[in-house]
Backbone bond lengths (Angstrom), bond angles and torsions (degrees), N, CA, C in turn:
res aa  C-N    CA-C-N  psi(-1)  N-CA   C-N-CA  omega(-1)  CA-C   N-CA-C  phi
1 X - - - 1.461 - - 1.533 109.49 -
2 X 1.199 118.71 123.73 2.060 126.17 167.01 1.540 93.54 -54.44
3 X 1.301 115.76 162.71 1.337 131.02 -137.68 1.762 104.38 -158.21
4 X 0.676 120.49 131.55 1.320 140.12 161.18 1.820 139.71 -74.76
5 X 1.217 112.32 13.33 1.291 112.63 -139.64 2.258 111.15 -53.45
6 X 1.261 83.00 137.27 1.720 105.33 -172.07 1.358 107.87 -126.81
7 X 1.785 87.77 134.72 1.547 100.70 -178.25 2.065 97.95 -130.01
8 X 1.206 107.75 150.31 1.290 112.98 172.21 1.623 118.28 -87.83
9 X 1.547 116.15 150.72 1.524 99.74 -166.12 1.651 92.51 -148.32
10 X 1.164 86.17 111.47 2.337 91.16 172.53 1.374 99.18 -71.13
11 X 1.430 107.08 123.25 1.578 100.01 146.55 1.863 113.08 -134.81
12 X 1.075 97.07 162.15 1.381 108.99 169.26 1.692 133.72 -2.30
13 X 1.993 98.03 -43.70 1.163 106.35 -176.66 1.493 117.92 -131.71
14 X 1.664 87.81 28.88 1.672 105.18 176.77 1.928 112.62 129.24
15 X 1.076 90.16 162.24 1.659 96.48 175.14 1.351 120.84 -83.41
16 X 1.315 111.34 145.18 0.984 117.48 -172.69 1.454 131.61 -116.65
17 X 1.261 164.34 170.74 1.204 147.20 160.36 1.832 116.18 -124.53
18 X 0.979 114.56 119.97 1.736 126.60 -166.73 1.421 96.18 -97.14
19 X 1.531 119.04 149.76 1.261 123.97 142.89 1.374 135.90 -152.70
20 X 1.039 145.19 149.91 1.721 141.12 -147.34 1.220 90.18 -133.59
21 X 1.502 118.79 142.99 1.699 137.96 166.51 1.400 93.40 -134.63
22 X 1.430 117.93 129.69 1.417 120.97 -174.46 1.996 132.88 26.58
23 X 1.530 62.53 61.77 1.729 69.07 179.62 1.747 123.73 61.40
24 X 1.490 121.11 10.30 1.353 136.33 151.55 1.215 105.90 -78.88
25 X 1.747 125.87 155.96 1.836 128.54 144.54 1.890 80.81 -87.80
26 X 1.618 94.52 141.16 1.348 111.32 -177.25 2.233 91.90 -143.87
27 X 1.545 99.88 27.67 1.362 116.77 177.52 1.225 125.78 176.21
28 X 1.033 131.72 129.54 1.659 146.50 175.90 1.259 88.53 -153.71
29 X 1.830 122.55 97.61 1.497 96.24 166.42 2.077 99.21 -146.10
30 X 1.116 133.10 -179.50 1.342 140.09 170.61 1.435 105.94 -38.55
31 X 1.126 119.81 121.83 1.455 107.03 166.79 1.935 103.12 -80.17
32 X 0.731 129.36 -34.18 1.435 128.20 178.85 1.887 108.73 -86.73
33 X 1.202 84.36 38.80 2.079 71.97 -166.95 1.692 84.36 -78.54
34 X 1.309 113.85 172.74 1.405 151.89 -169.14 1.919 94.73 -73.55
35 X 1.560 104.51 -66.29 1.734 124.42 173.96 1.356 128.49 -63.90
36 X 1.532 115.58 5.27 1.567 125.18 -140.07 1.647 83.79 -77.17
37 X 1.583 147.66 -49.46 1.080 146.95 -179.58 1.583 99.98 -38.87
38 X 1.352 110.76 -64.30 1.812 123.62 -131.12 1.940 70.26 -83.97
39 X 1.232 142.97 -42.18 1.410 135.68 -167.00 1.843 114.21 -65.40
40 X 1.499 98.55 -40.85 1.401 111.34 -173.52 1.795 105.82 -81.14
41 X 1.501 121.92 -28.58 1.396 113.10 163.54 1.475 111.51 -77.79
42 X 1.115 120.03 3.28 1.473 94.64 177.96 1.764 110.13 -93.77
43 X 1.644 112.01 -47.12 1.408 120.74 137.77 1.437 120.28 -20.40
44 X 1.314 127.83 -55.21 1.312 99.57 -168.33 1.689 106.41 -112.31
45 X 1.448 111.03 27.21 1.579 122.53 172.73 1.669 100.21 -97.51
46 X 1.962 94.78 -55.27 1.425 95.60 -173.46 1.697 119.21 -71.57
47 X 1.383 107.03 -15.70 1.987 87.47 -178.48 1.686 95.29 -115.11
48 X 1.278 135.89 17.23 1.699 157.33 162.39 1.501 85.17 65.59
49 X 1.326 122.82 48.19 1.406 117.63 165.43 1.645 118.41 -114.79
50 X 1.465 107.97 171.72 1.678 117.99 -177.24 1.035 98.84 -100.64
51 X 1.560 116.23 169.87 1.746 110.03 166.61 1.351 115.98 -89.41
52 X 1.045 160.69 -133.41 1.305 176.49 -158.53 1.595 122.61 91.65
53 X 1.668 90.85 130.01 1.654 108.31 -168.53 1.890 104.29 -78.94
54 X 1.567 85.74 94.60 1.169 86.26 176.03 1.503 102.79 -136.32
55 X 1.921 127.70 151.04 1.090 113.53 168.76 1.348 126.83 -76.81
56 X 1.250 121.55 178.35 1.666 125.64 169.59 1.756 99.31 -147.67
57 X 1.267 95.62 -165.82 1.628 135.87 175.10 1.628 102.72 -85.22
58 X 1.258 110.40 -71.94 1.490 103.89 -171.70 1.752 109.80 -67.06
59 X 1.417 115.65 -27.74 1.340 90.98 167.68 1.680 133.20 -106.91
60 X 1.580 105.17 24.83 1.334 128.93 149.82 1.613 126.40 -60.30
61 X 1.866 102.19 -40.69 0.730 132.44 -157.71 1.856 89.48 -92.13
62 X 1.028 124.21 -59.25 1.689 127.41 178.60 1.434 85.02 -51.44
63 X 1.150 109.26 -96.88 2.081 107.13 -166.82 1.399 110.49 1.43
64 X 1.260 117.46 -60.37 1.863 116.79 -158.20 1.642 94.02 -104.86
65 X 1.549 139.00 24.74 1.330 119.00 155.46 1.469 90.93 -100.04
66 X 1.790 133.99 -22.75 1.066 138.83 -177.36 1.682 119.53 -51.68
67 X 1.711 81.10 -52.99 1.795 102.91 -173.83 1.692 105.29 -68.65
68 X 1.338 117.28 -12.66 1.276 126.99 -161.20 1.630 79.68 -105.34
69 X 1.219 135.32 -81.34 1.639 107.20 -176.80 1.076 126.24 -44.41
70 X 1.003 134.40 -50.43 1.501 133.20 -170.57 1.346 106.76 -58.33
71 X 1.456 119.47 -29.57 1.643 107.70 -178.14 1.692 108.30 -105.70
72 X 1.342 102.78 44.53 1.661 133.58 -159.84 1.537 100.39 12.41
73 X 1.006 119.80 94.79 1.662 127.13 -176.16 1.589 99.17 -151.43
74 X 1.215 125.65 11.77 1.371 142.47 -177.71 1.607 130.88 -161.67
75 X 1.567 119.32 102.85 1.230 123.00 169.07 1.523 132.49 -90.46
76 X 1.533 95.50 -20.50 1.615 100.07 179.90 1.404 104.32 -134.65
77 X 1.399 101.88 139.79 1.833 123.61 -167.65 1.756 115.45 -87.29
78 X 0.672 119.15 123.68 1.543 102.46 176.64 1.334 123.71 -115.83
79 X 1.098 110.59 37.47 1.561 115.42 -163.92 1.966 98.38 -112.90
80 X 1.655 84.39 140.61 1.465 88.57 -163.03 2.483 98.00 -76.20
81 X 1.635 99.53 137.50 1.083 92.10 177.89 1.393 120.62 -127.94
82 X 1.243 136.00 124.71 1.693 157.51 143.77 2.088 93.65 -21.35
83 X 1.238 93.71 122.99 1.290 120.64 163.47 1.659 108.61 -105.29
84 X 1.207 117.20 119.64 1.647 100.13 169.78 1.459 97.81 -135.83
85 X 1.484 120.63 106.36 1.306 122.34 -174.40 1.631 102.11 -168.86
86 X 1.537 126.40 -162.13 1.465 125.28 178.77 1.296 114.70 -79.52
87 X 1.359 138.71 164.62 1.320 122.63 153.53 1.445 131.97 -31.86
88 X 1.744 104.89 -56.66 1.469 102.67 -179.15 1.967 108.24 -51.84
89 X 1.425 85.09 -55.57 2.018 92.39 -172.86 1.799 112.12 -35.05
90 X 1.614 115.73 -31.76 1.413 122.23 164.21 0.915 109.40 -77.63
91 X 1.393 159.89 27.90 1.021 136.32 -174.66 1.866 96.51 -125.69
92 X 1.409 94.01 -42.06 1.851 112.56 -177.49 1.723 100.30 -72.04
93 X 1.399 108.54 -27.99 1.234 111.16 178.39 1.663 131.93 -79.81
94 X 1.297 112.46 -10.71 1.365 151.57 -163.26 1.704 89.62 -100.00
95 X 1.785 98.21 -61.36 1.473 86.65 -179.50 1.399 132.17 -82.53
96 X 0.773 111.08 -17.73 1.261 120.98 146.17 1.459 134.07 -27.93
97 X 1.483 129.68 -59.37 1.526 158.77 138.12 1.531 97.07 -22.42
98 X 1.252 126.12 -49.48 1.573 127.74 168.59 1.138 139.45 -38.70
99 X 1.432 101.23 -44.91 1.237 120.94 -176.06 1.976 117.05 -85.73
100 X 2.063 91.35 130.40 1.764 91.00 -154.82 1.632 93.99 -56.17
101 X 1.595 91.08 169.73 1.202 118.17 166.44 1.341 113.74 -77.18
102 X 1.905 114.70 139.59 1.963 108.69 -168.81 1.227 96.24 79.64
103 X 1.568 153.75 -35.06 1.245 124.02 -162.09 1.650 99.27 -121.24
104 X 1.471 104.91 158.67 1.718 113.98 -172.32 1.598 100.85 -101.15
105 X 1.301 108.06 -177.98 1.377 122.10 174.53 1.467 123.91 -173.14
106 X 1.139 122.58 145.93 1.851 118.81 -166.85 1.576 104.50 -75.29
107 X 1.407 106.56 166.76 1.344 113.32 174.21 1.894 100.30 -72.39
108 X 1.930 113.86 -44.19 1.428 102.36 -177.11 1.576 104.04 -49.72
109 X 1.502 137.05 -39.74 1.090 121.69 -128.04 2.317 79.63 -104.38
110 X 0.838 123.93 -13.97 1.310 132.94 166.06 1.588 103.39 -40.27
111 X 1.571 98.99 -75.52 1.061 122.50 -143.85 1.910 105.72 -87.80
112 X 1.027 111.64 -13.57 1.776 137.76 142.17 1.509 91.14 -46.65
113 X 1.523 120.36 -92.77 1.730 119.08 -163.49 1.686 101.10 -42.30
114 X 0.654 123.95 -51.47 1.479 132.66 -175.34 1.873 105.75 -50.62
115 X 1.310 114.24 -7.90 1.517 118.34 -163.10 1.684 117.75 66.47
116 X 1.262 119.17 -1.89 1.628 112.82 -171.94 1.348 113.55 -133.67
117 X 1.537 113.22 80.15 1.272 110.29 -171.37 1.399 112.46 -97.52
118 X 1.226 108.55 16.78 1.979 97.76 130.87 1.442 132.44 -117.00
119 X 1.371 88.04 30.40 2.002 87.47 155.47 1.990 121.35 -113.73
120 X 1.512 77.09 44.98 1.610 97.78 173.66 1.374 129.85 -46.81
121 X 1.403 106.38 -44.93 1.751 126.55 165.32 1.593 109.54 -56.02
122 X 1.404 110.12 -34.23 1.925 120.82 -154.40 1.449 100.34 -90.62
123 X 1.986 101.49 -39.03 1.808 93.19 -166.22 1.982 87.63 -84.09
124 X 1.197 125.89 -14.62 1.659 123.57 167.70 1.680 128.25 -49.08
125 X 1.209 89.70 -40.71 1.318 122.83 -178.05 1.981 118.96 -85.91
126 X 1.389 103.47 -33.61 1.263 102.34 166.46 1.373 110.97 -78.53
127 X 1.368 119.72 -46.34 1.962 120.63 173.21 1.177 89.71 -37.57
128 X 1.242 143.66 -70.11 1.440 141.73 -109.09 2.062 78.56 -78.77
129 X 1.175 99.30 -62.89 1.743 115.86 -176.09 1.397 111.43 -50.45
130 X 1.022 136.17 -5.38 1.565 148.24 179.44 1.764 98.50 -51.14
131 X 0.807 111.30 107.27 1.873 127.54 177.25 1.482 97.58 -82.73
132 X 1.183 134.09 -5.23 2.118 112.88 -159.94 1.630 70.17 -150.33
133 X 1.371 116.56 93.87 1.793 133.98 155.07 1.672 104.86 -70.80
134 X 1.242 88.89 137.51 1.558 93.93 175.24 1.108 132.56 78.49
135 X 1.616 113.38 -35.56 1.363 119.27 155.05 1.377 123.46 -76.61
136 X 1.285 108.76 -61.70 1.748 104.27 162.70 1.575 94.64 -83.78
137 X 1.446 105.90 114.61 1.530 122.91 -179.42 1.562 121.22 -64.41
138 X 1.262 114.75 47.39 1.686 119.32 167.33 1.010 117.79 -32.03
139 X 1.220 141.69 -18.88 1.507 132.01 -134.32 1.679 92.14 -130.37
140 X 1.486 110.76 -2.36 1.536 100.45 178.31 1.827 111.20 -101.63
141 X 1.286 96.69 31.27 1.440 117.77 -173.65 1.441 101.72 -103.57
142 X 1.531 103.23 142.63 1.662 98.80 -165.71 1.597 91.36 -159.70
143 X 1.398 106.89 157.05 1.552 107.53 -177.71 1.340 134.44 -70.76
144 X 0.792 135.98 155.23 1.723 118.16 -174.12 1.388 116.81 -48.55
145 X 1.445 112.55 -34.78 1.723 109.91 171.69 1.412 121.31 -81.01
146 X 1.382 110.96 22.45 1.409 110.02 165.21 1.130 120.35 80.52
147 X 1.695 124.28 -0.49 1.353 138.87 171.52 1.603 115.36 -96.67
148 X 1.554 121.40 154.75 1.311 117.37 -153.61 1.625 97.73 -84.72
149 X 1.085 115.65 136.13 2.002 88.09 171.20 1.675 85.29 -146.32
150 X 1.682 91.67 176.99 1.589 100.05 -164.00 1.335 133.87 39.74
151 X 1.007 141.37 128.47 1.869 156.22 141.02 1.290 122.18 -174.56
152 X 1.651 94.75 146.33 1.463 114.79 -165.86 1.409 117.81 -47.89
153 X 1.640 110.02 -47.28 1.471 125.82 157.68 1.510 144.14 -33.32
154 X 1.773 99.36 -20.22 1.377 119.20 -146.99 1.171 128.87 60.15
155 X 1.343 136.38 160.60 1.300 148.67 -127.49 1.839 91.44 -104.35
156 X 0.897 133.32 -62.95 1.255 143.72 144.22 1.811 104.83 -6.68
157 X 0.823 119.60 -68.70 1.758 131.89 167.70 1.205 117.59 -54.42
158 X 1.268 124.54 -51.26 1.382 135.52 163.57 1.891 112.19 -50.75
159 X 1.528 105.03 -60.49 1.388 98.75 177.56 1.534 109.82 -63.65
160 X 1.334 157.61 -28.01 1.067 165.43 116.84 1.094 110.27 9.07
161 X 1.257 114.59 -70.63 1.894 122.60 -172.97 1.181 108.17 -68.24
162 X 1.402 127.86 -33.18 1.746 137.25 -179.61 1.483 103.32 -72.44
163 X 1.405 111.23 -35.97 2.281 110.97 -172.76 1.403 92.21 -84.09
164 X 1.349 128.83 -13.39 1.706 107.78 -169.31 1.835 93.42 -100.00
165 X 1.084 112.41 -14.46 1.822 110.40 -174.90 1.554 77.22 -80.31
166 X 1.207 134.70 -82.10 1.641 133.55 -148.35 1.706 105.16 -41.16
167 X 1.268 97.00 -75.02 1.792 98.18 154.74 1.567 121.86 -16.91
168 X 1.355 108.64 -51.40 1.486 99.10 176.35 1.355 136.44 -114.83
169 X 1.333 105.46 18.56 1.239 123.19 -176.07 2.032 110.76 -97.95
């Protein structure tokens, strides 16, 4: 059976759960998120794998670029990452990766880069589905009025991840 291997990761603004399929992170996400079912079947529909808590290299390697942001000593990730979602969901997710580090941006103005700024609800809805938190930076997404809304993390987590980029930017 292909394999999933998952490791658990404390941080600062909650736990987390990682996972690598051939040497990709194809996860960094809430272990308590709200979606954690509907996120983990799509993972293990889309790469026909199980999970199992097992360590590796690549997620040795996530752990300490993690421990290295959080103690803002790190802005850019280099770890190669597994998308497993629809086309569109890669595409919002891609753009996403775009967007600098320390600075926010609206879902309209997302979904503008994306060329379709009326699939405002769709590129909303793919963040929300984002399986690899923190690496593809979801959380620097904010509403058009400049207030934080939605994340898997909670809002609390979100403002967290935004004071440690300013801090290190």
């Amino acid at each position: 059976m292909r394999k999933i291997n998952i490791q658990y990761y404390h941080t600062p603004c909650g736990p987390l759960v990682l996972g690598e399929y051939n040497g990709q992170l194809c996860l960094c996400d809430w272990q308590y998120r709200e979606a954690r079912t509907t996120v983990d079947n799509r993972l293990t529909k889309g790469l026909k794998a199980g999970f199992i808590e097992e360590n590796s290299d690549t997620l040795q390697t996530a752990k300490q670029q993690l421990t290295e942001y959080f103690n803002a000593k790190r802005n850019i990730f280099d770890i190669p990452l597994l998308m497993v979602g629809t086309p569109f969901q890669k595409t919002v997710w891609q753009a996403l990766l775009q967007v600098p580090f320390g600075t926010t941006t609206s879902y309209l103005q997302l979904a503008e880069n994306i060329g379709n700024k009326k699939a405002i609800r769709a590129v909303a809805n793919a963040n929300g589905a984002n399986a690899i938190s923190i690496f593809i930076p979801c959380h620097r997404i904010i509403g058009n009025n400049g207030k934080l809304v939605g994340y898997a993390g909670g809002l609390d987590a979100k403002q967290k991840l935004l004071s440690i980029e300013q801090q290190c930017s």
